[in-house]
N, C-alpha and C positions, 0 to 999 in steps of 0.2 A: 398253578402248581397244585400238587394233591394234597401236599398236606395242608397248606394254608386252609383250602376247600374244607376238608376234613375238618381242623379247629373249630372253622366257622358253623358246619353243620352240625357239632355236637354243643355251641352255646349258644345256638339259637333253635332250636330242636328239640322238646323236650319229647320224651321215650313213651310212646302210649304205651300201655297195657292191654296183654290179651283178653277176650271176654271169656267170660265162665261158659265155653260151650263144649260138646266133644270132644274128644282127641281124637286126632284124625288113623287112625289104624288100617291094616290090609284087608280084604271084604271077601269074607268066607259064602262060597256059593253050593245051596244043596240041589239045584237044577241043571242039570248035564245038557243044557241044548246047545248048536251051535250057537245062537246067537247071544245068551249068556255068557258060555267060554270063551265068545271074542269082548263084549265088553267087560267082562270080570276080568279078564287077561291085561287089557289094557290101560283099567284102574288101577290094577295091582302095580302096574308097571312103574304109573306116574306116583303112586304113593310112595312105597320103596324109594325110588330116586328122592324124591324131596324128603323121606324120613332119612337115608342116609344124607344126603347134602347139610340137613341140620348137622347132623356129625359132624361134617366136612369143615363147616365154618364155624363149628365149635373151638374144631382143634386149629385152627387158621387162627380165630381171637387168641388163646393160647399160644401159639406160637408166636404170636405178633408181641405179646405181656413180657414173653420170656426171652427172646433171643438178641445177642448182643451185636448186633455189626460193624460196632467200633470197637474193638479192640486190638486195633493196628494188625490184627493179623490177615493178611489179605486171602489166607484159607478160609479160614473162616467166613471171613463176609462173601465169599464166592458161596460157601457153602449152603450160608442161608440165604443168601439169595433164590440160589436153585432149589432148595426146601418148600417155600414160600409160592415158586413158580410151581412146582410141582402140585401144591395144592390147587390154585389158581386154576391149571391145566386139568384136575380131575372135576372139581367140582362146575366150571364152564360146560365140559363134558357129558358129564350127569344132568347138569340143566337144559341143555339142548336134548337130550333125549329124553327127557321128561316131557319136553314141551311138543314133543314128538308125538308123543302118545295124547297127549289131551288134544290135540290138533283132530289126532282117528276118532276120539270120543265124541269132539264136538261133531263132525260127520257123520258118525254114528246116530245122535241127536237127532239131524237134520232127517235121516233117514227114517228117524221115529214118528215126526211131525202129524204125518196121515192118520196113524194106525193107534198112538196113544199121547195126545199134545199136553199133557200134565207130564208125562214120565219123561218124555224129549227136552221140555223146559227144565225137568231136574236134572238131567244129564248133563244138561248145557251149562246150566250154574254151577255144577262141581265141577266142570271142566273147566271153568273160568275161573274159579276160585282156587281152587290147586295151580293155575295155570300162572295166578297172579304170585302165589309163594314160592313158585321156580322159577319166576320172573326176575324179582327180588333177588334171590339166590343167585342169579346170572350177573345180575349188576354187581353184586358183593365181588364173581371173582374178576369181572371187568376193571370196576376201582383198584384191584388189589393187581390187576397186570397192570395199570395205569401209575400206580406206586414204584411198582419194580422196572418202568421203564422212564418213569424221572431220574431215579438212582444211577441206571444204568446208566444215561444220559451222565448224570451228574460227575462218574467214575472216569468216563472218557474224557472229558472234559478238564481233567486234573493230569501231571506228570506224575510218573511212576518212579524211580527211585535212578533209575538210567539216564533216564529223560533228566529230572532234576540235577547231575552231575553234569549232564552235556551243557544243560542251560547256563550251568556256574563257568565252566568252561568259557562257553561263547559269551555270555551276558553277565556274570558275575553275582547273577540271582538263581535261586533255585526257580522261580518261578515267574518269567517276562509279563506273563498276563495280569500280575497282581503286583507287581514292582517294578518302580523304575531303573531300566538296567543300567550296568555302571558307566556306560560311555556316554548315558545322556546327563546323567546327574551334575556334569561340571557344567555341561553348557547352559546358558544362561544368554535371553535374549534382551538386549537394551533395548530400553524404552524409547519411545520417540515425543517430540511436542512436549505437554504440561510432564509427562514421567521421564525428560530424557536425562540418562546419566543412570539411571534405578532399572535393577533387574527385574525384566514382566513375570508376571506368572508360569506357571511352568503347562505347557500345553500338552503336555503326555497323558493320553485318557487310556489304560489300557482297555481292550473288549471283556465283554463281560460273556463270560460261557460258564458259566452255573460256580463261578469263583466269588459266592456273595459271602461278605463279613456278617459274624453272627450269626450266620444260618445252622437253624433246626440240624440237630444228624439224623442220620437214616435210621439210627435208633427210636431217637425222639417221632420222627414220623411216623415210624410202626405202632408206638404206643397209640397215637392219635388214631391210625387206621384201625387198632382194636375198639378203642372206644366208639368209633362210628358205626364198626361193623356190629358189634354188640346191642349198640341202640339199635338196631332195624329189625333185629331175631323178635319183637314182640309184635310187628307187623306180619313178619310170617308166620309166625305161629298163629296171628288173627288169620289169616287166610289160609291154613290149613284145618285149623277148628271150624270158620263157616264150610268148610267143601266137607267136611263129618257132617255137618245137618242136612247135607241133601242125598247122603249114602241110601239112604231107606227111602227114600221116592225114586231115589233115580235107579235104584236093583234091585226094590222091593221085589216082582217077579221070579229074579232070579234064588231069591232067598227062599221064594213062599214054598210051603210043602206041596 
């Protein structure tokens, strides 16, 4: 399940630290050649995406701190459900098309190889390195659709207010999966041999479909998906800072007067 996952990866995990190198920013080019404005076009492209994606799973950790999905109102926990997915859905988005563009650069790299093999190998490493922080960024909003499709699971998995009236009806519980219903409870099976005369155990096991006692709410699990997703932002930001130290070898040219 994701949240157990989650618990466990934030107390066994401790959160590195990024290193004191650049920030990674969009790369201003004063050389108008084709082939400049196609790799300056399409660093630009990857940076952007992963500087907004930062954004993205900013507001996702926030979102996840703040919102309430127990509070019996089933508007609401519809609501933020699909808030949560919608983030999930943009920022998946933005990562794959990020990764899109570092895919053309490392190409682009390879294409470099012959003609200047110090500038193709800095290309290659920003493009691997940026490639890794959108990478990161992907998994974050994976987990995070992996989250809202335990729930979802979990929601179906429960009666709803109909269902529980039908069930009292028929079974005299609101709930047959988690109680035993009223027509089995008198029966009682005699023992036989050394127990005969004494009522056996009661052999009604209901199935278990996501009706576990004690279990975490879907509140509680968001908290925990914040804390996980939070601890991981200093990995990407290391991997956006290293792909800053290879901006100047890898479009050096394009910068030079």
């Amino acid at each position: 399940m994701f949240g157990p996952i989650l618990v466990v990866a934030i107390m066994t995990a401790p959160a590195p630290q990024p290193s004191a190198t650049p920030a990674l920013k969009t790369i201003a080019s004063v050389r108008a050649s084709s082939r400049c404005a196609e790799m300056i076009t399409h660093a630009n492209s990857a940076i952007g995406t992963a500087l907004d994606n930062d954004a993205v799973v900013s507001k996702t950790i926030t979102t996840l701190r703040l919102i309430n999905l127990d509070d019996g109102n089933p508007i609401n926990r519809h609501k933020g459900f699909s808030a949560l997915g919608d983030l999930a859905k943009k920022l998946m988005q933005q990562a794959r098309s990020g990764d899109d563009e570092v895919k053309r650069l490392r190409k682009l790299a390879a294409s470099e190889k012959t003609s200047n093999a110090d500038e193709a190998k800095e290309i290659k490493d920003f493009a691997d390195e940026l490639g890794g922080a959108l990478w990161r960024q992907q998994k974050i909003a994976r987990d995070l659709n992996g989250y809202l499709a335990y729930e979802d699971f979990h929601d179906m998995a429960q009666w709803d207010e109909s269902q529980q009236a039908m069930n009292r009806a028929a079974f005299g519980v609101p709930d047959p999966l988690t109680e035993m219903p009223d027509g089995m409870r008198g029966r009682q099976v005699v023992g036989s041999g050394p127990n005969a005369g004494e009522p056996a155990p009661s052999m009604y096991l209901p199935p278990h479909l996501g009706h576990e006692l004690n279990q975490p709410t879907a509140t509680q699990y968001a908290r925990a998906a914040a804390d996980d997703f939070e601890s991981r932002i200093p990995d990407i930001v290391m991997d956006e800072n290293h792909a800053a130290t290879h901006v100047d070898g890898a479009f050096s040219r394009c910068n030079s007067q």
